[in-house]
VEXKOL-902698 format. One line per field, with one value per atom (N, C-alpha, C, O, CB): residue number from 1; residue in three letters; atom name; x, y, z. Coordinates in Angstrom, 2 decimals, always signed. Glycine has a CB too. Layout:
BEGIN
fimar [NUM/...] .
pafi [ala/...] .
vogu [CA/...] .
xx [X/...] .
yy [Y/...] .
zz [Z/...] .
//
This chain:
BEGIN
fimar [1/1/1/1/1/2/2/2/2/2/3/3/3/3/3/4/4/4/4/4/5/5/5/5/5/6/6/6/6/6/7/7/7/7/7/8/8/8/8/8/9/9/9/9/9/10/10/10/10/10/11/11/11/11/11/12/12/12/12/12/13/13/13/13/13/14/14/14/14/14/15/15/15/15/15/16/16/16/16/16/17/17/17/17/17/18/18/18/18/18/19/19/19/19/19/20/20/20/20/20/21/21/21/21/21/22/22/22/22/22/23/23/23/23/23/24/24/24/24/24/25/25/25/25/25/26/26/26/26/26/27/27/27/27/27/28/28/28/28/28/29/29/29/29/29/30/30/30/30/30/31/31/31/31/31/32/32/32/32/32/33/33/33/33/33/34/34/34/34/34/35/35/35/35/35/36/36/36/36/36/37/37/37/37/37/38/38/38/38/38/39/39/39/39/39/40/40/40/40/40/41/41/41/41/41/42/42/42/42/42/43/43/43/43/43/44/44/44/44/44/45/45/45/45/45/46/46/46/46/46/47/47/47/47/47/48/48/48/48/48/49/49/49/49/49/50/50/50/50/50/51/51/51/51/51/52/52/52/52/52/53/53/53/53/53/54/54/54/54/54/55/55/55/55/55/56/56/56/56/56/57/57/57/57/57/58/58/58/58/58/59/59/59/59/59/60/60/60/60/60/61/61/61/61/61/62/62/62/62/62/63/63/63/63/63/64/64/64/64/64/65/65/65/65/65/66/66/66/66/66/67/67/67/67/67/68/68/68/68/68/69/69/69/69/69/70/70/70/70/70/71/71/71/71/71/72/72/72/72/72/73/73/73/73/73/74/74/74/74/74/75/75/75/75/75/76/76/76/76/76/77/77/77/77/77/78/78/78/78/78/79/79/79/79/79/80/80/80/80/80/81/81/81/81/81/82/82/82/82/82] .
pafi [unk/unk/unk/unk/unk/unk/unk/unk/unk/unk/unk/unk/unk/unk/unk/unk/unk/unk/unk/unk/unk/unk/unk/unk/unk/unk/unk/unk/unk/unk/unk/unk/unk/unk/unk/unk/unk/unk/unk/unk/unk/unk/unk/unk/unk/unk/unk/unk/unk/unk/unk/unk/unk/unk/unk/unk/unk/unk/unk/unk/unk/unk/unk/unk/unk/unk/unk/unk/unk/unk/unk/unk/unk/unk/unk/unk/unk/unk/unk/unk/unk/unk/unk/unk/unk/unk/unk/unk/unk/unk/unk/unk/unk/unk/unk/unk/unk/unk/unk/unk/unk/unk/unk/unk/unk/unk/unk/unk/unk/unk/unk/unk/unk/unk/unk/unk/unk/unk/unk/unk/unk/unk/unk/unk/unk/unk/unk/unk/unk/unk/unk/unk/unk/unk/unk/unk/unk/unk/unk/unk/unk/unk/unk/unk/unk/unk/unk/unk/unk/unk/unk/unk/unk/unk/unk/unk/unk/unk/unk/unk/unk/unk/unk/unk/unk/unk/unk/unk/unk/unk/unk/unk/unk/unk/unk/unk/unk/unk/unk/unk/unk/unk/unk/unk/unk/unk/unk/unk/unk/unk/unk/unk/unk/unk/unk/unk/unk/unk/unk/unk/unk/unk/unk/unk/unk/unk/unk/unk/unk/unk/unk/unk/unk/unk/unk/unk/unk/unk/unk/unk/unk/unk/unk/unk/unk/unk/unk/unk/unk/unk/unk/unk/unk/unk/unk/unk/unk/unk/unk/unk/unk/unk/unk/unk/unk/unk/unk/unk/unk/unk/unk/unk/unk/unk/unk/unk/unk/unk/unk/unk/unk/unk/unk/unk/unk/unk/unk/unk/unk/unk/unk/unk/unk/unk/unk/unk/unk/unk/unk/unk/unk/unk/unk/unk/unk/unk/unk/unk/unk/unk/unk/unk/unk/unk/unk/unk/unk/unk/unk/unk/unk/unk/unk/unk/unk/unk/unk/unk/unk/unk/unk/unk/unk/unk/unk/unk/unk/unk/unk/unk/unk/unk/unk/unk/unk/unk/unk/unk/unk/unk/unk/unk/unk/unk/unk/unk/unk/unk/unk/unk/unk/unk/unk/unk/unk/unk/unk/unk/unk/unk/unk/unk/unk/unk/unk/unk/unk/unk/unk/unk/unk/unk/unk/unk/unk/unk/unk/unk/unk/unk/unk/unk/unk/unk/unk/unk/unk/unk/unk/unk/unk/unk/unk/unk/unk/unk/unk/unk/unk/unk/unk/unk/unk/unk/unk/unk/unk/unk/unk/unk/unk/unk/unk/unk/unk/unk/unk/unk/unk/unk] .
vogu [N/CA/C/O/CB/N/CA/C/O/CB/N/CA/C/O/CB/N/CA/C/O/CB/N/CA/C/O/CB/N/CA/C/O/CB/N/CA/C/O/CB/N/CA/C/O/CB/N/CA/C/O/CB/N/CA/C/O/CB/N/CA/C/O/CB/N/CA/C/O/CB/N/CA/C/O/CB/N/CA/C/O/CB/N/CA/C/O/CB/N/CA/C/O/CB/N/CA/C/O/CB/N/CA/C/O/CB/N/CA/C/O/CB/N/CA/C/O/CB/N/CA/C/O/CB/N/CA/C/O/CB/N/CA/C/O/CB/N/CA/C/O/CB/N/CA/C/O/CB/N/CA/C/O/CB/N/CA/C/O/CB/N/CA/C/O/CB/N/CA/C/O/CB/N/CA/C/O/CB/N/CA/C/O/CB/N/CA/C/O/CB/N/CA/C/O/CB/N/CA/C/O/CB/N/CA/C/O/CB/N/CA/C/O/CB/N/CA/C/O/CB/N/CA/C/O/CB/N/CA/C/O/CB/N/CA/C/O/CB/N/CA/C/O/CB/N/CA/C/O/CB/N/CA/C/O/CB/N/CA/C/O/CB/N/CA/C/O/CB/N/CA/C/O/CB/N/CA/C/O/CB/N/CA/C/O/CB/N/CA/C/O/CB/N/CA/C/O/CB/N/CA/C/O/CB/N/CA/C/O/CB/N/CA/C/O/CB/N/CA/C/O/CB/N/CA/C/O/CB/N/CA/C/O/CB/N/CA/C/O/CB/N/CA/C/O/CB/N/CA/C/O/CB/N/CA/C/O/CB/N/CA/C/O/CB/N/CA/C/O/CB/N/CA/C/O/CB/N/CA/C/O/CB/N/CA/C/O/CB/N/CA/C/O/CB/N/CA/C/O/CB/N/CA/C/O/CB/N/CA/C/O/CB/N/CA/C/O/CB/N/CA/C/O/CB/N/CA/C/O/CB/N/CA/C/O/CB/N/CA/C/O/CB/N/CA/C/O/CB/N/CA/C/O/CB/N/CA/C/O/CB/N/CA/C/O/CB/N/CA/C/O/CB/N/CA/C/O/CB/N/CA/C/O/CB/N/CA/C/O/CB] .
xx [+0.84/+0.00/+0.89/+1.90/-0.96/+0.50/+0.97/+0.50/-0.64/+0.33/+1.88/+1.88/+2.05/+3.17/+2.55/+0.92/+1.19/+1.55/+0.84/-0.16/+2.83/+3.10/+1.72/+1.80/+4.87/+0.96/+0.47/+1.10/+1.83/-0.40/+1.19/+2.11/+1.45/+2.06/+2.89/+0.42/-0.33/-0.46/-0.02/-1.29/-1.28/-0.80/-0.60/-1.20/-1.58/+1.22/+1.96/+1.72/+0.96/+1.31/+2.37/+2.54/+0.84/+0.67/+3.90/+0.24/-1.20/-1.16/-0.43/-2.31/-2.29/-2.75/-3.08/-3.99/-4.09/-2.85/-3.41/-5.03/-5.41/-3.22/-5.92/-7.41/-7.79/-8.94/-8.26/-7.02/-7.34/-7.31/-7.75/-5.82/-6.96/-6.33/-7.45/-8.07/-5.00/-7.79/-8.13/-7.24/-7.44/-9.80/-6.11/-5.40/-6.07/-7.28/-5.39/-5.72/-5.44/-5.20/-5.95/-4.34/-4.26/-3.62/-2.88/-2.88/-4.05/-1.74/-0.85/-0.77/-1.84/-0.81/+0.40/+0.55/+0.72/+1.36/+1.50/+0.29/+0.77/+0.36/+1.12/+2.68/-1.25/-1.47/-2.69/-3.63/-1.82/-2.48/-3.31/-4.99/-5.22/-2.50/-5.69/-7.07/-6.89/-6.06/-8.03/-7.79/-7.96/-8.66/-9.33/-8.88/-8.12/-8.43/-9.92/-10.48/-7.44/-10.43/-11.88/-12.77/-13.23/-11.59/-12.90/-13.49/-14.56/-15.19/-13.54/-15.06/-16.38/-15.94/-16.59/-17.52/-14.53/-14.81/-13.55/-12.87/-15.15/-13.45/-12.71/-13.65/-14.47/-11.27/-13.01/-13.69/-13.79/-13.22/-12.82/-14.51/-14.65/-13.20/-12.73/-16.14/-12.27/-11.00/-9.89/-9.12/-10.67/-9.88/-9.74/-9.81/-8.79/-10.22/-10.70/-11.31/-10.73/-10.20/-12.28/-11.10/-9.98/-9.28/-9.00/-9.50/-8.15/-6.90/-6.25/-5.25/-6.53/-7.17/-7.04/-7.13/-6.28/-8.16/-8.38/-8.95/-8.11/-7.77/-10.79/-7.73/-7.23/-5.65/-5.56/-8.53/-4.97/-3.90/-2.78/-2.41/-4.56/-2.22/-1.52/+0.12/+0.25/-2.35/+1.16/+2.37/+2.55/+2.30/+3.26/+2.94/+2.67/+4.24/+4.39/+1.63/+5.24/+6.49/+7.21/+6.69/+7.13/+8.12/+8.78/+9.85/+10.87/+8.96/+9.18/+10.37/+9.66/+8.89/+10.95/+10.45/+9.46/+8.39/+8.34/+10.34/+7.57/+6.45/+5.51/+4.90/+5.98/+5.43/+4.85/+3.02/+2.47/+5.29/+2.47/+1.00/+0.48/+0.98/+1.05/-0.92/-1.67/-2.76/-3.72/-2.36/-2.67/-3.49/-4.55/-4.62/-2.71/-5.30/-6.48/-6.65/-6.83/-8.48/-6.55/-6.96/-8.12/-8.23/-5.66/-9.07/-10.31/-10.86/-12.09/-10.75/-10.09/-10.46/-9.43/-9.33/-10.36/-8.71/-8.31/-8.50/-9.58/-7.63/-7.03/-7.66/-8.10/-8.19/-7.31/-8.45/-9.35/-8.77/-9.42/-10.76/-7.52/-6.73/-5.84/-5.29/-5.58/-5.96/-5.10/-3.74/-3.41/-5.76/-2.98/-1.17/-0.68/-1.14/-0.14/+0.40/+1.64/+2.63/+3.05/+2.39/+3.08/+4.05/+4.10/+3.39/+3.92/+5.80/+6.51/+6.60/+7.31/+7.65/+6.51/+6.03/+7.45/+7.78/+2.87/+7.76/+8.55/+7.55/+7.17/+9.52/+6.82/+5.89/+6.71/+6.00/+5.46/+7.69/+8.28/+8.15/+7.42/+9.96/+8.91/+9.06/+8.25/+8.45/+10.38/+7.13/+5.92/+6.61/+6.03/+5.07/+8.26/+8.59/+8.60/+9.06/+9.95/+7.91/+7.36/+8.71/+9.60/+5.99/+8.62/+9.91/+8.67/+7.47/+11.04/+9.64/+8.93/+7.62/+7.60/+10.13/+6.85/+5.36/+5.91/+7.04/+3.81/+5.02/+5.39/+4.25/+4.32/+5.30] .
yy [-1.17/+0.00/+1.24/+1.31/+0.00/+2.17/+3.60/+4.46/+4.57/+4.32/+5.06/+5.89/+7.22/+7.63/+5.57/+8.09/+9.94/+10.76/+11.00/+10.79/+11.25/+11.82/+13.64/+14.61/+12.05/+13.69/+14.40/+15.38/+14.99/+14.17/+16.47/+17.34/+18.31/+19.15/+18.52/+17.97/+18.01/+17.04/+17.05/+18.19/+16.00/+14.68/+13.41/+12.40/+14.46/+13.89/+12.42/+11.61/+11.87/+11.45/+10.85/+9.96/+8.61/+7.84/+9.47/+8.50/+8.11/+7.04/+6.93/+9.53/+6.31/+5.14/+5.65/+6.46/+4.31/+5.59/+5.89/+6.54/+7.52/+4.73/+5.15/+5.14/+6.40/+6.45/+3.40/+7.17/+8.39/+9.51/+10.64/+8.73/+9.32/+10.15/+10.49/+9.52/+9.35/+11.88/+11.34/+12.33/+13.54/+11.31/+11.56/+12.49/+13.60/+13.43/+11.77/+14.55/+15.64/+16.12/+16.91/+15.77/+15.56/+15.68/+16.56/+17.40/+15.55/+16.87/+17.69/+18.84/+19.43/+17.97/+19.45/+20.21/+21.70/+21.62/+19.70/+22.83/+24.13/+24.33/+24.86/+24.24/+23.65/+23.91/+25.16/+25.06/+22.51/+26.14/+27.15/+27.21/+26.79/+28.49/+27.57/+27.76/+28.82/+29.68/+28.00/+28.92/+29.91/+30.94/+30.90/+29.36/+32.10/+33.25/+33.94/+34.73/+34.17/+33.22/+33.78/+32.52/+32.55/+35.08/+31.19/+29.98/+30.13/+29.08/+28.83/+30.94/+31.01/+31.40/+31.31/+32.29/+31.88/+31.81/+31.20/+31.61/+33.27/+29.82/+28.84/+27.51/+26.75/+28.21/+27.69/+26.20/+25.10/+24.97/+25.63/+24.20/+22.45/+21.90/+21.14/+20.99/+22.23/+21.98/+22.46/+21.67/+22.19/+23.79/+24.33/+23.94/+23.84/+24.98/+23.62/+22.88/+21.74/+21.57/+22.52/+20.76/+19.50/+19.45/+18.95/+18.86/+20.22/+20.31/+20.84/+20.39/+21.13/+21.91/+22.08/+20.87/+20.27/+22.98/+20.55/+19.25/+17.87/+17.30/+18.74/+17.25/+16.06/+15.97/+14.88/+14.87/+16.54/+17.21/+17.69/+18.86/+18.56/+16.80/+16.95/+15.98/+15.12/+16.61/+16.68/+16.25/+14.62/+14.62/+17.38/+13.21/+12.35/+11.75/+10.53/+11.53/+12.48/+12.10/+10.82/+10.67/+13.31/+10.06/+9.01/+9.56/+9.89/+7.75/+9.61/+10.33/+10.94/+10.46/+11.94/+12.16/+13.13/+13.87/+14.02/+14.34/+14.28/+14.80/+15.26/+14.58/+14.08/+16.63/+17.43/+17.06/+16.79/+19.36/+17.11/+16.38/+16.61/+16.41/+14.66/+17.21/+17.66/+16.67/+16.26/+18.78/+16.28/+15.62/+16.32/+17.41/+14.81/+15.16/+16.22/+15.06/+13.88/+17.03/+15.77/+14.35/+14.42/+14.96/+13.81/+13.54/+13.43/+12.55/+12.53/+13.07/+11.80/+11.06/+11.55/+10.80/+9.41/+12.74/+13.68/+15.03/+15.53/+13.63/+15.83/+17.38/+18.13/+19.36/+18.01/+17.41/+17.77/+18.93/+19.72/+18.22/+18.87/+20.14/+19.32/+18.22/+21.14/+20.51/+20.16/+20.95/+21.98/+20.64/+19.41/+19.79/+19.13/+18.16/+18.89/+19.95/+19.49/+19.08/+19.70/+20.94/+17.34/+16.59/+16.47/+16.79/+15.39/+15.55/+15.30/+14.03/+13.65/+15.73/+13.46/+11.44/+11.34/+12.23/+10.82/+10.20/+9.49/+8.70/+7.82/+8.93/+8.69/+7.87/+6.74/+5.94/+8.39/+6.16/+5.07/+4.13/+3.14/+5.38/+4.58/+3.91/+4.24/+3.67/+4.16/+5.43/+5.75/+6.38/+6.63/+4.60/+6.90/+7.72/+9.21/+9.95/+7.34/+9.51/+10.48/+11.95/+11.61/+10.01/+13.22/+13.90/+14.54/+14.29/+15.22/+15.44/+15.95/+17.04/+17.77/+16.75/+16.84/+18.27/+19.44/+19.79/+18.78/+20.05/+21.28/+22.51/+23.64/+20.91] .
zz [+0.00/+0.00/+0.00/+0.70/+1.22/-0.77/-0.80/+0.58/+1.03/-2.18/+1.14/+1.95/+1.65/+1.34/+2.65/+1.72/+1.36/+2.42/+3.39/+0.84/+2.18/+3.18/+3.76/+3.01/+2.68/+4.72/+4.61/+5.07/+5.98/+4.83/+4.90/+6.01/+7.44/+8.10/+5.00/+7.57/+8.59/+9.60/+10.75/+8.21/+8.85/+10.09/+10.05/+10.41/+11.02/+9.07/+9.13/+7.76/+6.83/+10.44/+7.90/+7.20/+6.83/+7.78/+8.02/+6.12/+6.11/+4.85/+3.87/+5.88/+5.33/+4.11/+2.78/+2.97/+4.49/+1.79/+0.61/+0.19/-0.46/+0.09/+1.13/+0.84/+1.97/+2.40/+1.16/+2.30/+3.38/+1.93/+2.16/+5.00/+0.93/-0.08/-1.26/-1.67/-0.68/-1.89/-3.06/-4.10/-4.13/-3.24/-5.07/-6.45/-6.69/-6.83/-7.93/-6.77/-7.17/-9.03/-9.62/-6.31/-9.54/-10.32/-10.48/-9.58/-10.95/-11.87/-11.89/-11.05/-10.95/-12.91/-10.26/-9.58/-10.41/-11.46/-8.80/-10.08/-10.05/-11.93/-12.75/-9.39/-12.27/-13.46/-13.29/-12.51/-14.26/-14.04/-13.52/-14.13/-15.26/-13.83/-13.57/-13.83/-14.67/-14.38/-12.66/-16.04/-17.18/-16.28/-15.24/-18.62/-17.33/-16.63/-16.74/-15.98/-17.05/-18.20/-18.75/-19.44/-20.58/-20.02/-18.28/-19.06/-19.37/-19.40/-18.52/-19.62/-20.58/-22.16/-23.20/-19.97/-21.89/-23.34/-24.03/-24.97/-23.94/-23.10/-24.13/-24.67/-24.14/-23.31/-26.12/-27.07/-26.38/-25.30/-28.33/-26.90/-25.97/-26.30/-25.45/-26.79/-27.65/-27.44/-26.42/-25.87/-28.39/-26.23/-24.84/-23.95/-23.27/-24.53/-23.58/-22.66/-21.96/-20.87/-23.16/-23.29/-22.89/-22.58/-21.49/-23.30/-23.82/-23.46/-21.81/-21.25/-24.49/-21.32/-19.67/-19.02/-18.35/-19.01/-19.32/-18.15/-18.32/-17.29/-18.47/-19.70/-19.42/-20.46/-21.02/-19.76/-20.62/-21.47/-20.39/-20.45/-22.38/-19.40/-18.69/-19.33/-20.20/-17.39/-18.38/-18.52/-17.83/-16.63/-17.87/-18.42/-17.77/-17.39/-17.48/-18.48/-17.04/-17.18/-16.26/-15.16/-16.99/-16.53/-15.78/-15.53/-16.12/-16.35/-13.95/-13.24/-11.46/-10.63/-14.53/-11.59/-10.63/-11.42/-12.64/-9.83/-10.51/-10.77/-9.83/-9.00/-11.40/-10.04/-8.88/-8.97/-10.04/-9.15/-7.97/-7.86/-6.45/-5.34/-8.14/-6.95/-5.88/-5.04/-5.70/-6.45/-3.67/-2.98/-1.96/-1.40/-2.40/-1.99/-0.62/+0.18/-0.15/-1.18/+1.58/+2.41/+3.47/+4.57/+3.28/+2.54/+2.74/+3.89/+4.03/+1.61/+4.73/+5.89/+7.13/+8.10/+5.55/+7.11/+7.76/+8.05/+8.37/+7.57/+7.88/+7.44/+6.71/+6.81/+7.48/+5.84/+4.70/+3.80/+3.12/+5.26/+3.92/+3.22/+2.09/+2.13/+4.46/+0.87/-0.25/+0.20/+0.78/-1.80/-0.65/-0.52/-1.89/-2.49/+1.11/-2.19/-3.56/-2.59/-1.61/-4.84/-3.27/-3.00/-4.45/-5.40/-2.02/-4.14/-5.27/-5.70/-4.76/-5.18/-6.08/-6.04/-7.84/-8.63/-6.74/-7.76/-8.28/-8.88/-8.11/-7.47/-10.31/-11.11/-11.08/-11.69/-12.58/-10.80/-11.47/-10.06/-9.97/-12.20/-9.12/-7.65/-6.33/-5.26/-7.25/-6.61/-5.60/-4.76/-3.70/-4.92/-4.92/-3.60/-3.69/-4.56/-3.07/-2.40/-2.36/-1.72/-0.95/-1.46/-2.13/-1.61/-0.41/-0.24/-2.94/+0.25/+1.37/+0.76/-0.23/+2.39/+1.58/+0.85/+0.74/+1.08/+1.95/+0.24/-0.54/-0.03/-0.51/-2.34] .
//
């Protein structure tokens, strides 16, 4: 089982977790007036790299607060929160 480091309280089970996805991708500034291609491309048009990779969690059977950690796609290790 995957352990997320929370930085509130500790170190936690996975199923306490729900992904986030990509970290530090910004919300459009005027979404009403982007195309359904636009669109997509925001919503599921992310960077999927092997390696590190910055990624946002919320922890939903705790403090209920979102955090960016750094996770290793290849080996699940996680760097300290952010």
């Amino acid at each position: 089982m995957l352990s997320v480091p929370c930085p509130w309280c500790g170190p936690r089970d996975e199923t306490e977790f729900r992904y986030g996805g990509q970290a530090h991708v910004a919300y459009p500034d005027d979404p009403a007036t982007l195309s359904d291609a636009e669109w997509a491309e925001y919503l599921f048009m992310h960077d999927n790299p092997k390696g590190w990779f910055a990624e946002r969690w919320f922890h939903t059977a705790g403090c209920r607060r979102w955090f960016d950690v750094v996770r290793h796609t290849v080996t699940y290790a996680f760097e300290a929160p952010r």
